[in-house]
N, C-alpha and C positions, 0 to 999 in steps of 0.2 A: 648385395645388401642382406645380411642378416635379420629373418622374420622369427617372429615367438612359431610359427609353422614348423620351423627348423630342430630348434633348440625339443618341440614335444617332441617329433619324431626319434630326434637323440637320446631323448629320456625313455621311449618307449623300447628302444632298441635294447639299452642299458639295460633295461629291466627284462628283456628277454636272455640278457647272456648273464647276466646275474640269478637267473632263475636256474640255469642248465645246471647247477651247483647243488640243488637241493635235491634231496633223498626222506627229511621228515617233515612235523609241522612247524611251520616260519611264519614268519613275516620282513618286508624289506621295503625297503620306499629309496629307487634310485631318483627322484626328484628330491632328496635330500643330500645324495652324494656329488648330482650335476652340478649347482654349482659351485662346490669347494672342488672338484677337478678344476673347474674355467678357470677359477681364483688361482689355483698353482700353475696353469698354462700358459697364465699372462704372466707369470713372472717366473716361469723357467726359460730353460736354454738349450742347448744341444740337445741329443737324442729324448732326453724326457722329455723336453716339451714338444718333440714330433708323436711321442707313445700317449703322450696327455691328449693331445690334439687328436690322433686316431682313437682313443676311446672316447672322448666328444664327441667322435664325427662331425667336425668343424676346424677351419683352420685357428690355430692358436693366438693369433694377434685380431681374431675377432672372440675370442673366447670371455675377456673380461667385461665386456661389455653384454653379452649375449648372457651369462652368467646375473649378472645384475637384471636384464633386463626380464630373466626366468622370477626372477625372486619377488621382481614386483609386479609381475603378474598375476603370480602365488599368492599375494598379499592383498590382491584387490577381488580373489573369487570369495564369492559368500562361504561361510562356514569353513573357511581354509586361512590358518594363520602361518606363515612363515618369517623367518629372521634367522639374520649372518653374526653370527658375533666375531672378533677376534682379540685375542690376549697375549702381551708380551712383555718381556722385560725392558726393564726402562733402559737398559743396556742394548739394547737392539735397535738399532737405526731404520725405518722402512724406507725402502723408496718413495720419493713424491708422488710419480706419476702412479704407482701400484695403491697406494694407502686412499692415493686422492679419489680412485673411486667405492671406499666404502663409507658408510654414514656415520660422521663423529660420534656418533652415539655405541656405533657398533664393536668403538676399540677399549678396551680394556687393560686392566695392568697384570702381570703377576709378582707374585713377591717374592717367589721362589722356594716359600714355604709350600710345601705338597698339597699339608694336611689344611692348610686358609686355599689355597688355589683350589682346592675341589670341592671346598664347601659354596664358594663363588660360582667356580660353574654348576654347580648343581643347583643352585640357587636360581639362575641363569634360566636351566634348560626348565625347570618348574614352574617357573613366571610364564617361562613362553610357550609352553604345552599344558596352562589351567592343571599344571599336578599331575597331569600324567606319563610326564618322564622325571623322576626323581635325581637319578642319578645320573651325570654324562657320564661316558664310558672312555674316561682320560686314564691312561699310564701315571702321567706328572709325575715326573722322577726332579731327583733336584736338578738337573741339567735340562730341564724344560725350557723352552724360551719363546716359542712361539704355541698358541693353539688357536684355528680355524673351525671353525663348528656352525652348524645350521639346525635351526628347529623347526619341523614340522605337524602340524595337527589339522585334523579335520575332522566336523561335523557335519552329519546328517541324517534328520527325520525323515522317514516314508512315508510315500504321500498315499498309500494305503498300511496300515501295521500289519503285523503277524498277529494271531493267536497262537497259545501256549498252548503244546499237546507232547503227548508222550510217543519219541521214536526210537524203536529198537537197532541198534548200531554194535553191528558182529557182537551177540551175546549180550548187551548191557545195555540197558534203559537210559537213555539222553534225553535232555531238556530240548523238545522239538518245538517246532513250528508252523504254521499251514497258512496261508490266505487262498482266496478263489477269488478273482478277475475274470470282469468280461472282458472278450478276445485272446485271441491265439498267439500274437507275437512278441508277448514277454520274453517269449522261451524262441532259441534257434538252434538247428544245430550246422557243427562246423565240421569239415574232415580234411583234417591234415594228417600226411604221409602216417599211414600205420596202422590209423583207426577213425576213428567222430568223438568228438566233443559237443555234448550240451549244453549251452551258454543261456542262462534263465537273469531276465537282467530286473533287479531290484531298483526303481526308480527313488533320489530322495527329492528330499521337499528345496533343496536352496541348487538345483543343477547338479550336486554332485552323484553319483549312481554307482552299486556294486553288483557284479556281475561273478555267479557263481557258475563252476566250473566244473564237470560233471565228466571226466574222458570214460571210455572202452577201458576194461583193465589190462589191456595190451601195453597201453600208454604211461609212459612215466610221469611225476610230476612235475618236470622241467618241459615237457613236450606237449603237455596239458595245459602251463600257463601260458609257455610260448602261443601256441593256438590261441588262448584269449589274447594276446596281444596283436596277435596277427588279425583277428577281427576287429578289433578295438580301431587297429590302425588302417585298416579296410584293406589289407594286402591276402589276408583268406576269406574267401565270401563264407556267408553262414544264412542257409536258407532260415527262413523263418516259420512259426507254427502253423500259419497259416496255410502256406505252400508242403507242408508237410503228408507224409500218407497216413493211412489208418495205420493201425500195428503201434509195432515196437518201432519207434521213429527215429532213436537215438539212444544213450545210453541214461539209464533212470526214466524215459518218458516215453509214453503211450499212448497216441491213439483215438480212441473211437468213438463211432456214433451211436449214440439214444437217443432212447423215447422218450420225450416228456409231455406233459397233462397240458401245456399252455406254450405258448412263442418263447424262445428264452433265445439270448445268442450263444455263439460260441464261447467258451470260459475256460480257464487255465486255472488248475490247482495246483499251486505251489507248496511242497513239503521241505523241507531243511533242519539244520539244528543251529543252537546257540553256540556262540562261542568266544572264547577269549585266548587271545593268542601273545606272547611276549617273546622277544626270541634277542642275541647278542650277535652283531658279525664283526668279524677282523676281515677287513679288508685288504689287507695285507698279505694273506693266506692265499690271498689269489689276484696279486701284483695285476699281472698280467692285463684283467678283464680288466681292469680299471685303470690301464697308463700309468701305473706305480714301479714298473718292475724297476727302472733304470734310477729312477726317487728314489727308491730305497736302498742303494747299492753300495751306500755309506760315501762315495766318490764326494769329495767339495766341486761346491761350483755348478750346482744346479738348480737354483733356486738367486742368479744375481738380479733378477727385474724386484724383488722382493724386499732384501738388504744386502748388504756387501758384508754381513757378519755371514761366517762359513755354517749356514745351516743344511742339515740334513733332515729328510722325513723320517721320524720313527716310529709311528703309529697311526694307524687309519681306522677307523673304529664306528658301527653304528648300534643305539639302540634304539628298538621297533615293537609296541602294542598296537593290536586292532582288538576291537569286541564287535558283535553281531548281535543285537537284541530281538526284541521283538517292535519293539519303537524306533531304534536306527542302528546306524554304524558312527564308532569312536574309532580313530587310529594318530597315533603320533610318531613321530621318531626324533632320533635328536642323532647327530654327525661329526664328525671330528676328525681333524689333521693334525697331528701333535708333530714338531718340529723342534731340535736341539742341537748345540754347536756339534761342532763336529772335532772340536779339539779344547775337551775340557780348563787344559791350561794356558787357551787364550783368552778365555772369557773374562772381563770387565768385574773389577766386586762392583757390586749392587750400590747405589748409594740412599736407595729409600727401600722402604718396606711399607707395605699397604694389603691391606684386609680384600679377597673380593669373595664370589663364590660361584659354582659350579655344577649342571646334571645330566641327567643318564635317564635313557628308556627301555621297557623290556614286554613283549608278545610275540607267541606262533600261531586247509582243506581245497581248495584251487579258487580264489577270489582276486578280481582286481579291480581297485577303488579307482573310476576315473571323473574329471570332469566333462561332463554331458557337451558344450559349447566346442573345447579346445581336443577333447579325445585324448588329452595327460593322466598318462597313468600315475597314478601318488603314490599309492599302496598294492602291495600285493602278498603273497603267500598260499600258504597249501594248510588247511587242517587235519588235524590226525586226533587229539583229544578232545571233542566237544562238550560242552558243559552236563556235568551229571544232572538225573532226572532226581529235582528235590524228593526227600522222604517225608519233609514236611509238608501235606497239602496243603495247609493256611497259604504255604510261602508260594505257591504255583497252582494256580488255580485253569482245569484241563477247560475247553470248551466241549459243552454238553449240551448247547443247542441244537446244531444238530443243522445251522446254513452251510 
């Protein structure tokens, strides 16, 4: 029997082999690509739907089900929106048993006009991300006929804020941040094969929590998220501040004991910067991690649980923002499966034409957004440009108290 237990640990898996890919700053959310794989595993066949099912990690004819059953999950956490859209030509027949389980709401048309089919889905992905994916990141070419897509967003407030302060970052003044908390175990640190990683976890106000990511500069950024994953998912232990020594504890944290005038407890001062991140992946580019290689190999007849029209995959696609404030975290992404005949001069003329429309999302320091209950990771990524430090004071005002 397949449990939502399952389905996180495959999402979180996903997101560590999707992270070994990166080299600058990103952002990616494999809980938006889970489940449109499930979606095409239940209705492939032959070796793809074995290379589908091994990147799930899950077997295939429990895939469509498990896939739905991730989404509405997704949909019932505080400050997390999600939805499945799909769109096709009316010339394209689904199967019953594949169509039957997505929500009548969720199917659309296309017209086969490029330039109407992407003002649709854009339209699409902007309703379902509150504007913060504008555009989906569709091909639509005029032999489109099928697209599968999922939108993702998530809010949340901390349930202590930052103050604004100025941090110096390799030569140039950034838009920083600081709180100080009582106790030690916001912050831990972790050591996997090579080095330690710092893991300082940002708690928000509706369950959901982001956890920044601090390695040894030995460590790469793919070997850095992975590590937060691996604690996330409680397969690397990560002592906590508490348990920690005096000194240099970890990479960026320290340490010690003073004096003070009166009883105070232990406290953790958090320093960081702002940031906003947008970032595009082709999925495609790396078949492989994602059970695509054999989908995409142009071959008919991989896709008949689907329709018996000879579709092939020709584009995987996601777009991905996060922001870090000083008030919360914002991250959305929007996802996509585009699929078209596979032998242009079988295709059906059209016999209507209909208006829809269409969007796209875009953001790129080692963070990953999980929810606190289930341990699903949503979002993740590495920053590299964080937000410059205003020259207007009005606009950024430092704290000069002085708690």
């Amino acid at each position: 029997m397949h449990t939502i237990g399952t389905s996180v640990r495959a999402v979180n898996r996903l997101t560590a082999r999707w992270a070994a890919g990166i080299h600058q700053g990103t952002v990616f959310s494999a809980a938006g690509v889970w489940p449109l794989l499930a979606s095409l595993a239940d209705g492939a066949t032959g070796r793809a739907r074995e290379e589908l099912a091994e990147a799930l990690g899950l077997p295939a004819d429990r895939a469509g089900a498990a896939g739905r059953g991730l989404l509405t999950m997704l949909a019932e956490v505080d400050g997390l929106e999600a939805a499945l859209g799909l769109w096709t030509e009316r010339t394209v027949e689904l199967r019953e048993e594949w169509a039957a389980g997505l929500h009548p709401e969720a199917h659309g048309v296309l017209t086969g006009d490029p330039a109407a089919d992407r003002r649709a889905l854009d339209a699409w992905a902007a309703r379902r991300t509150g504007g913060a994916i504008e555009h989906m990141p569709a091909a639509l070419r005029p032999d489109t006929v099928l697209v599968l897509a999922t939108a993702l967003v998530l809010r949340t407030d901390w349930e202590v804020p930052f103050k604004g302060d100025l941090m110096p970052w390799r030569g140039h003044d950034r838009a920083g941040l600081t709180r100080t908390l009582a106790g030690l175990d916001a912050v831990a640190v972790a050591r996997p094969p090579g080095g330690a990683v710092t893991v300082a976890t940002v708690r928000g106000t509706n369950g959901i929590d982001v956890l920044l990511l601090l390695g040894d500069e030995a460590l790469t950024p793919p070997q850095v998220i992975e590590a937060g994953v691996g604690v996330v998912s409680g397969a690397l232990p990560a002592v906590p501040g508490s348990r920690l020594p005096c000194g240099q504890a970890g990479p960026g944290l320290r340490l010690e004991k003073v004096r003070t005038l009166r009883p105070e407890p232990p406290a953790l001062t958090l320093s960081t910067v702002e940031f906003t991140l947008t970032a595009g992946h082709d999925l495609l580019a790396d078949a492989e991690s994602f059970g695509l290689a054999t989908a995409v190999d142009g071959a008919p007849g991989h896709f008949p649980g689907i329709s018996a029209a000879p579709l092939v995959l020709a584009s995987g696609r996601q777009s991905a923002t996060a922001t870090f404030s000083a008030e919360g975290f914002r991250a959305a992404a929007a996802t996509l499966m585009e699929a078209m005949w596979l032998g242009w001069e079988e295709r059906p003329e059209p016999q209507y034409e209909t208006m829809r429309a269409d969007a796209v999302f875009d953001r790129p320091f080692g963070f990953l957004a999980v929810h606190r209950e289930t341990c699903l990771v949503l979002a993740a990524g590495w920053v590299t440009d964080p937000r410059p430090f205003p020259e207007d004071e009005d606009a950024y005002v430092l704290d000069t108290s002085g708690d």
